[in-house]
C-alpha positions as CSV (number, residue, x, y, z in Angstrom):
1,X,-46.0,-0.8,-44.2
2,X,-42.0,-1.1,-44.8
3,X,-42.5,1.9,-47.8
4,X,-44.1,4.9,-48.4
5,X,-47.8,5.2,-48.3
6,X,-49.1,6.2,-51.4
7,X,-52.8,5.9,-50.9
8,X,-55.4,5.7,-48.6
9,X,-59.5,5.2,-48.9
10,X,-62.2,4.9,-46.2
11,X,-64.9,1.5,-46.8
12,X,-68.4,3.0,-47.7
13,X,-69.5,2.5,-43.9
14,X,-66.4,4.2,-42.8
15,X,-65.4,1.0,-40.5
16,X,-62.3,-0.1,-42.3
17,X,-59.3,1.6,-43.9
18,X,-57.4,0.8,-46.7
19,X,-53.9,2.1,-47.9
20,X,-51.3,1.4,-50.7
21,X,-48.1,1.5,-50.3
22,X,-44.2,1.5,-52.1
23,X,-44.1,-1.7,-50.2
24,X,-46.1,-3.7,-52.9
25,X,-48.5,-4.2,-50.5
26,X,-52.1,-3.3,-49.6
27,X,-53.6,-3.3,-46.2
28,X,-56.4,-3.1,-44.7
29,X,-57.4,-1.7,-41.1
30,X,-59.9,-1.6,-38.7
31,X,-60.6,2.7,-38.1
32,X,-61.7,2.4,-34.4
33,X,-59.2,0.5,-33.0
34,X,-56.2,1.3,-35.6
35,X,-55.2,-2.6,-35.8
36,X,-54.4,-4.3,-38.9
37,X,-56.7,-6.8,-40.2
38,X,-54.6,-8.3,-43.2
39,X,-51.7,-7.6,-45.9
40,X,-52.3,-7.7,-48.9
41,X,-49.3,-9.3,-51.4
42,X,-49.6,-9.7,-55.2
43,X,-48.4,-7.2,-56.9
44,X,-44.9,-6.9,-58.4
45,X,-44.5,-3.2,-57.8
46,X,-45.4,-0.6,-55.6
47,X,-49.3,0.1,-54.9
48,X,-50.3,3.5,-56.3
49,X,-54.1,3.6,-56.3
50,X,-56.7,1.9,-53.7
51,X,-60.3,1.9,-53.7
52,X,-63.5,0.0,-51.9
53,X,-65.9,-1.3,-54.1
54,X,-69.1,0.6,-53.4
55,X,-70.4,-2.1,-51.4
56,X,-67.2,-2.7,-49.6
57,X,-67.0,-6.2,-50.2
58,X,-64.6,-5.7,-52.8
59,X,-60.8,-4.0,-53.3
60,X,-59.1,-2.4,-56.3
61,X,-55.2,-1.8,-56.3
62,X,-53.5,-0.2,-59.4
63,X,-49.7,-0.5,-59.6
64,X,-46.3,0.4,-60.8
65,X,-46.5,-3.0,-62.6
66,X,-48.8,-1.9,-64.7
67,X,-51.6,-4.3,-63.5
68,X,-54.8,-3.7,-61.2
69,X,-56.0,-6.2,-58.9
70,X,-59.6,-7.1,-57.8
71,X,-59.5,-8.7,-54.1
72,X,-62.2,-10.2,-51.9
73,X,-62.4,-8.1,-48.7
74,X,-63.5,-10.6,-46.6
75,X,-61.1,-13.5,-47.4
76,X,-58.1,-10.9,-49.2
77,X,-58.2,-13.2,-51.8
78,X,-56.8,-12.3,-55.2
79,X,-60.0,-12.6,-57.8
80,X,-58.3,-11.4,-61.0
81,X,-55.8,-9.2,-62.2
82,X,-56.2,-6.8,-65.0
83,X,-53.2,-6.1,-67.8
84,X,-53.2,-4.0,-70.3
85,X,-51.6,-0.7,-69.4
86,X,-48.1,-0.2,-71.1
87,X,-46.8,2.0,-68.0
88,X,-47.7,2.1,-64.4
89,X,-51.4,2.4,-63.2
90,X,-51.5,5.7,-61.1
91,X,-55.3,5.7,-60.1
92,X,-58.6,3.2,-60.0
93,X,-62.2,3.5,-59.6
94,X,-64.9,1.6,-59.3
95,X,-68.2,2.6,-61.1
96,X,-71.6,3.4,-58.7
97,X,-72.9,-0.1,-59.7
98,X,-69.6,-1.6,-59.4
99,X,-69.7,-3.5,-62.1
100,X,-67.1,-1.5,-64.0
101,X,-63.5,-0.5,-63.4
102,X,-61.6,2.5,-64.5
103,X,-58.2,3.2,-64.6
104,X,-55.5,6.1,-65.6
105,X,-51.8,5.4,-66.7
106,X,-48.4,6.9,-67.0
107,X,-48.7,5.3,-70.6
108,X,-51.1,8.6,-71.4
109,X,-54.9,6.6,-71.1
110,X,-57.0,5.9,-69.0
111,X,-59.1,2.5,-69.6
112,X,-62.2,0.9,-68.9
113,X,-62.6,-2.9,-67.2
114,X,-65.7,-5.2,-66.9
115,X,-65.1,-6.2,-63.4
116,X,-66.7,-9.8,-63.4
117,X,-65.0,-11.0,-66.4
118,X,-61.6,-8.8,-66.5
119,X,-62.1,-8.0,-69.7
120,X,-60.8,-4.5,-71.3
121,X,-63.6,-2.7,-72.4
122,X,-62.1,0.3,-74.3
123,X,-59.2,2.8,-73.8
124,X,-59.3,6.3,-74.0
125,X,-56.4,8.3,-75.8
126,X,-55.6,12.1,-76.0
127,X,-53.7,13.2,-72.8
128,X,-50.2,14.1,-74.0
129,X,-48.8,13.8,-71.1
130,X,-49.5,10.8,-67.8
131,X,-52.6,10.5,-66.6
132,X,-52.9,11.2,-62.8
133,X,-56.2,10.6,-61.3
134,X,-59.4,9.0,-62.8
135,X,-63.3,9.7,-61.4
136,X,-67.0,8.4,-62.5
137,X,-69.8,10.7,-62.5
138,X,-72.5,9.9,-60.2
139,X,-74.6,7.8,-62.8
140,X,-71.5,6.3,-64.3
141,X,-72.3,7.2,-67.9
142,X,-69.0,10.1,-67.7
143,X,-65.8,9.7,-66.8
144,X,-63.0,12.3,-65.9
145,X,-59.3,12.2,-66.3
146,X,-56.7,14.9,-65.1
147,X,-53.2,14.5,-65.9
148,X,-49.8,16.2,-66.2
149,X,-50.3,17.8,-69.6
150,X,-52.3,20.1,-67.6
151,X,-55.6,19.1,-69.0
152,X,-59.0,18.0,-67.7
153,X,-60.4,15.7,-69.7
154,X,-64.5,14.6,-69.8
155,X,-65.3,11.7,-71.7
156,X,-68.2,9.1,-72.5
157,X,-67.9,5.7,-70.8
158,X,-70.6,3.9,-73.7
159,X,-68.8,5.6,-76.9
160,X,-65.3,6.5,-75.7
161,X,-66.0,10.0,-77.3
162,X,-64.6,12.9,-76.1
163,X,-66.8,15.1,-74.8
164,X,-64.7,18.5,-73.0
165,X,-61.5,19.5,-72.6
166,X,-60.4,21.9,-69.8
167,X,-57.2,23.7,-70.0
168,X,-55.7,24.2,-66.7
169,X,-52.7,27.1,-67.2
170,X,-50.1,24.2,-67.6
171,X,-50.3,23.2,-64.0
172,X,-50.3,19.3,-63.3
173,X,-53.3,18.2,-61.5
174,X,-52.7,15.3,-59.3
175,X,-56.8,14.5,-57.6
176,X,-59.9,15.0,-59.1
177,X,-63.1,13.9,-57.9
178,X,-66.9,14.4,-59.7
179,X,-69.9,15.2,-57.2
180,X,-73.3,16.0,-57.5
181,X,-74.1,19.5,-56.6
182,X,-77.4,20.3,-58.0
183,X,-79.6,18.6,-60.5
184,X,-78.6,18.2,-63.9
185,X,-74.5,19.5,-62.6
186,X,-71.6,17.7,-61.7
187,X,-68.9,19.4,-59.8
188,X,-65.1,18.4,-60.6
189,X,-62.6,19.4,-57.5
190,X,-59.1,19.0,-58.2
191,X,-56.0,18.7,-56.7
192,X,-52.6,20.7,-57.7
193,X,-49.6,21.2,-55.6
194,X,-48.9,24.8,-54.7
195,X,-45.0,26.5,-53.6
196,X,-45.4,29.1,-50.8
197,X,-43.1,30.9,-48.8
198,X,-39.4,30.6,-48.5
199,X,-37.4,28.2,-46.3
200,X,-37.7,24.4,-45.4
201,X,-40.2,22.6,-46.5
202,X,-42.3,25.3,-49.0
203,X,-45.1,22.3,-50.8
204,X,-48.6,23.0,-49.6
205,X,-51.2,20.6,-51.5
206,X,-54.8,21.6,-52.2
207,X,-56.6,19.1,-51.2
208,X,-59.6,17.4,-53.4
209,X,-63.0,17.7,-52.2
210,X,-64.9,14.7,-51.8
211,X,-68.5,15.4,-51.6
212,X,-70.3,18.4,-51.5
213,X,-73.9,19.0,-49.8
214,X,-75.8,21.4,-51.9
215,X,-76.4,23.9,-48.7
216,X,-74.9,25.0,-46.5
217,X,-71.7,24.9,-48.5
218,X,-69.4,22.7,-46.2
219,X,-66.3,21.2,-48.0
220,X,-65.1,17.9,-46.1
221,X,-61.4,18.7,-46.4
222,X,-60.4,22.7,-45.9
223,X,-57.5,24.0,-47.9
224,X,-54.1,25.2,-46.2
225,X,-54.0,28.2,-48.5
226,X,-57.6,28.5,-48.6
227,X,-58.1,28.6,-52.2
228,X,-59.5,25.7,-54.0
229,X,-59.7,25.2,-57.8
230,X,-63.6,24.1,-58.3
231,X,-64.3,23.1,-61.9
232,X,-68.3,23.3,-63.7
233,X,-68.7,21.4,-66.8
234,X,-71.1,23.0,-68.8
235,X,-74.4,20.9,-69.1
C-alpha cells in the first residue's frame, strides 16, 4: 500500500487477507506466505471499510467517495458499485446469507443494499452524529449501528423500525460487532478509544471482540487495559 491502512478482514477459511487502505486501493493477500495476490483500483477515494462475503467468493469496499464496491475474489473484477450515501462510507457488511449489504455513513445513516441487483433497500435515520461501524445479527433479521453521537443503535432490517437505543456516556464508539452467546441473546462488543498515562504516545484502543464461545469464556482479542465494554440487548 502507498497510504495508511485503514482496514483489514480475514476470508471465512482464514487463507486470504484483505485490507483497505488511504491509497484507494484494496488488496488482497495470501496469510501463509504474506504475498500479494492482486490490487484492487476503483474507487475514487480512500478505502475505509473491507469485508469477505461469507462464502469468500465475494469482496465489499466502502469509501471516502461515498460509494461501496462489490468485487469478484477470484478474478478482482468490479461487479457493481453502490451510491447513495451523501458522505463517506465508514463501514460494510455483508448479511449471513450474503444476499444483503449494509452500510454506515458520515452522512448520519446507515443503509441497506440488495447485493445481486444493487438496489437500495431502505435507509435508516436517527444518529445525530456519523455513523462509525455497522454489524448483522446472526440470523440477519437485526442490525446494529454505533456512532459518534455516542449512541448504540438496534434496529429491524424488514421494517427499518427502531427497536433500542443505548446511551454510551458520550463516548464515540468506533467497532461493534453482534455474536451469539446463548440462545435467544446476542452479545454487542464495542470499540472506544481510551487516554492513559502521560507522555508520548498516551491512545490505547479497546479492541472489539469478534466471537465469543459460550464456555469457557475466551475472548479472541485481549484488551491492553483489560477492561472491555460488553453490551446485552435485552430480549
Amino acid at each position: 500500500h502507498q497510504g495508511a491502512v485503514t482496514s483489514v478482514a480475514f476470508s471465512p477459511d482464514g487463507r486470504l487477507l484483505l485490507s483497505g487502505s488511504d491509497d484507494h486501493t484494496l488488496r488482497l493477500w495470501d496469510a501463509e506466505t504474506g504475498q500479494e495476490i492482486r490490487s484492487l483500483a476503483g474507487h475514487q477515494g480512500g478505502v475505509s471499510s473491507v469485508a469477505f462475503s461469507p462464502d469468500g467468493r465475494r469482496l465489499l469496499s466502502g469509501s471516502d467517495d461515498q460509494t461501496l464496491r462489490l468485487w469478484d475474489a477470484e478474478s478482482g473484477q468490479e461487479i457493481r458499485s453502490f451510491a447513495g450515501h451523501q458522505g463517506p462510507v465508514t463501514s460494510v457488511a455483508f448479511s449471513p446469507d450474503g444476499r444483503r449489504l449494509l452500510s454506515g455513513s458520515r452522512d448520519q445513516t446507515l443503509r441497506l443494499w440488495d447485493a445481486e441487483t444493487g438496489q437500495e433497500i431502505r435507509s435508516f435515520a436517527g444518529h445525530q452524529g456519523p455513523v462509525a461501524s455497522v454489524a448483522f445479527s446472526p440470523d440477519g433479521r437485526r442490525l446494529l449501528s454505533g456512532s459518534h453521537d455516542g449512541t448504540l443503535r438496534l434496529w429491524d432490517a424488514e421494517s427499518g423500525q427502531q427497536l433500542r437505543c443505548c446511551w454510551a456516556n458520550g463516548e464515540r464508539w468506533f467497532s461493534l460487532d453482534m455474536t451469539p452467546f446463548q440462545p435467544g441473546a446476542n452479545l454487542a462488543t464495542l470499540a472506544q478509544p481510551i487516554l492513559r498515562g502521560r507522555g508520548p504516545l498516551p491512545l490505547a484502543f479497546v479492541e472489539a471482540i469478534e466471537q465469543i464461545p459460550p464456555a469457557p469464556w475466551i475472548p479472541r482479542h485481549w484488551l491492553a487495559d483489560d477492561l472491555p465494554e460488553l453490551w446485552f440487548p435485552a430480549a
